[in-house]
Phi, psi and omega in degrees: 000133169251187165207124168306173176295334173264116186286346171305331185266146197218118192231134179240166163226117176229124194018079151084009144027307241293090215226109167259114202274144162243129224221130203199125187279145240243339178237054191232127161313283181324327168279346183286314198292319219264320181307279227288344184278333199269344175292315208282346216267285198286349149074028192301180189263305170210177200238132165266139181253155140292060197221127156288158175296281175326326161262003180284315160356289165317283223286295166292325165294092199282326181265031197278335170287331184284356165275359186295174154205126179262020169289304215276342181261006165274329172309313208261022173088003180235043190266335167306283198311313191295347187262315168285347174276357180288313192276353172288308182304290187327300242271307206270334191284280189316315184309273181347299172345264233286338159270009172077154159126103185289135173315129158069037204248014151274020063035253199295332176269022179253337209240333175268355160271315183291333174307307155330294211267350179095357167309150170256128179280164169226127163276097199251021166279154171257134216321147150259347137322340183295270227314314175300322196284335184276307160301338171300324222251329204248317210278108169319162170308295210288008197286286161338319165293336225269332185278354182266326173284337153296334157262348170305310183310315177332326218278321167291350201276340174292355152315294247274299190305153155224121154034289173298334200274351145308316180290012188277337205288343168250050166240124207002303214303285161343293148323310183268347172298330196274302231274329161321330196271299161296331173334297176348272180277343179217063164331313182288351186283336195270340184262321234237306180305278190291314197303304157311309156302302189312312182287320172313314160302313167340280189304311160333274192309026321143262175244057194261141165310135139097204204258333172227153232188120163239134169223134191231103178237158177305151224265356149298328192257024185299278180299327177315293183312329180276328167292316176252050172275329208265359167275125169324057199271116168248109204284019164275294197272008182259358179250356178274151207281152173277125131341126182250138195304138141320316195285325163319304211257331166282331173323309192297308180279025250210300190270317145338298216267317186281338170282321189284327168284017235211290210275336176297334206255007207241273167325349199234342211238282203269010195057170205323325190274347164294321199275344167244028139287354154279303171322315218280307193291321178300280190335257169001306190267341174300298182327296188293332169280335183272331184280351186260343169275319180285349178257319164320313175272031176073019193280169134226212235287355160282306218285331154323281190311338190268328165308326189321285201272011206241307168346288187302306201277304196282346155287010161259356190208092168321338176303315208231148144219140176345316195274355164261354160284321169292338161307300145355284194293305167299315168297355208235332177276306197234109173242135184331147195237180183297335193274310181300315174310322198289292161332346204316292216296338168265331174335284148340328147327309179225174185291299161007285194328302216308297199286345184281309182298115238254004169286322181287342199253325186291312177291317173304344168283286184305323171301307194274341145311294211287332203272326186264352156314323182291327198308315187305288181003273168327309189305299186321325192278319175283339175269353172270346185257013148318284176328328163257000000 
């Protein structure tokens, strides 16, 4: 292995070979610049993206948001993942403002030079529907809140950045201090979001057309890729959905089966006015905190109300949760229009936005149901268990 002068570019030999890796900050003018002299300089058989088929998509399809329908991903269960990638986005989005500079646009210029030059793209990211779903799949409830309020926070934080300190960001060092740093509080994010992709990436790039090869990723997965390029990685088992755990799923009915035995053993111990002053506190603290997440996320005033009375019972029933029926009830009373697809993207700039858009705002509804129904819960179990 050698190294150019630029320590971001990296020239390997892998079997009879030639793979030059370029390492790159996802906003950075200097990576737009450095991606396009290093393609046309080295003329490669082909050029690797850190790109999935689905956002190489995104990216030629400009209006590819106005296909969503956000009945069916509230249906399927994914209104948590799309509301933190929203928020991943907004983050990266906002920095790219503020440097003059589109997200991820040495990306789209890596990809708009092989075309010029007659290069074979290779898309060499794993789907990111995989990738969210594995993380999703692994992650506890509160984990999830805990990542949510932390990238809520992310969104202010982008005042802040400058310019140099992106570039600093692409330098190894750094870099593995921050991803170490998340490793910390969410391990899974790190083995799944980078460890894994770094051996994904591996192989793609890899098993890239022809004798020479430029491939261009962000400066994270930079040492992970010099580490596994040369293993033998199968990437069949880095695309399968994780399997749910047994334990998980009696956890879930676990807390259900001790409030009904809780309000049964309530009824049978102080009699019928004890047992229903536990019902009256479950109600009450369900209602109110899940009807207090639907009002905080704008909803209206059905969409309040369905939390309201939609709480107390699916918090008895793991299957269903509140914030997707009041989620419902807000897509189905102000349901999105042309301009909010149209809007999405600035929207997502700032917290206003989240809440003025009426895609965003359906998610901010189903989170924040759903967040103060756990909250009721909790409250609900100690003043019912007072009662005896």
């Amino acid at each position: 292995m050698q190294k150019n002068e630029n320590e971001m570019v990296q020239r390997l030999n892998v079997n009879g070979k030639e793979i030059i890796i370029i390492g790159t900050a996802h906003i950075s003018k200097e990576s737009v610049l450095l991606v396009e002299s290093v393609i046309n300089e080295e003329s490669p058989d082909s050029v690797c993206v850190e790109i999935c088929p689905s956002r190489y998509k995104t990216i030629k399809q400009k209006d590819k948001w106005s296909e969503m329908d956000i009945v069916k991903v509230i249906k399927e269960k994914k209104s948590f993942v799309l509301f933190a990638n929203l928020i991943l986005a907004s983050f990266q989005k906002r920095i790219a403002k503020k440097l003059d500079v589109k997200p991820g646009e040495e990306m789209i210029k890596a990809i708009d030079v092989a075309e010029e030059k007659g290069c074979h793209l290779q898309l060499a990211d794993r789907e990111i529907s995989i990738t969210l779903s594995r993380v999703w799949g692994i992650m506890g409830v509160w984990e999830k809140v805990k990542l949510l309020f932390q990238l809520v926070l992310s969104i202010g934080e982008a005042e802040d950045i400058t310019e140099e300190e992106i570039e600093k960001l692409k330098q190894g060092d750094i870099l593995e201090s921050f991803l170490s740093e998340v490793g910390k509080s969410h391990p899974i994010l790190k083995e799944i979001l980078i460890d894994e992709r770094d051996k994904y990436l591996s192989h793609k790039i890899k098993e890239a057309q022809g004798n020479k090869v430029v491939a261009v990723v962000g400066a994270g997965h930079l040492s992970g890729i010099l580490k596994h390029i040369n293993e033998d990685i199968d990437i069949k088992v880095l695309e399968e959905l994780p399997p749910k755990k047994k334990a998980s799923g009696l956890f879930k009915w676990l807390i259900p089966t001790l409030i009904v035995a809780l309000i049964a053993f309530g009824f049978y111990k102080k009699g019928s006015g004890a047992g229903a002053q536990m019902v009256w506190w479950w109600i009450a603290a369900n209602g109110f905190f899940a009807g207090i997440g639907a009002l905080i996320a704008l909803g209206s005033p059905l969409t309040i109300l369905s939390a309201i009375v939609a709480a107390p019972i699916t918090s008895l029933n793991p299957m269903i949760a509140a914030g997707w029926v009041s989620g419902l009830v807000e897509a189905f009373s102000r349901k999105p229009k042309v301009k909010d697809f149209e809007n999405l993207s600035e929207d997502i700039l700032t917290i206003k936005g989240f809440w003025r858009n009426n895609i965003t705002r359906i998610l901010l509804v189903v989170v924040l149901t759903n967040i103060g129904s756990s909250i009721g819960t909790f409250v609900a179990i100690p003043l019912m268990a007072k009662v005896l």
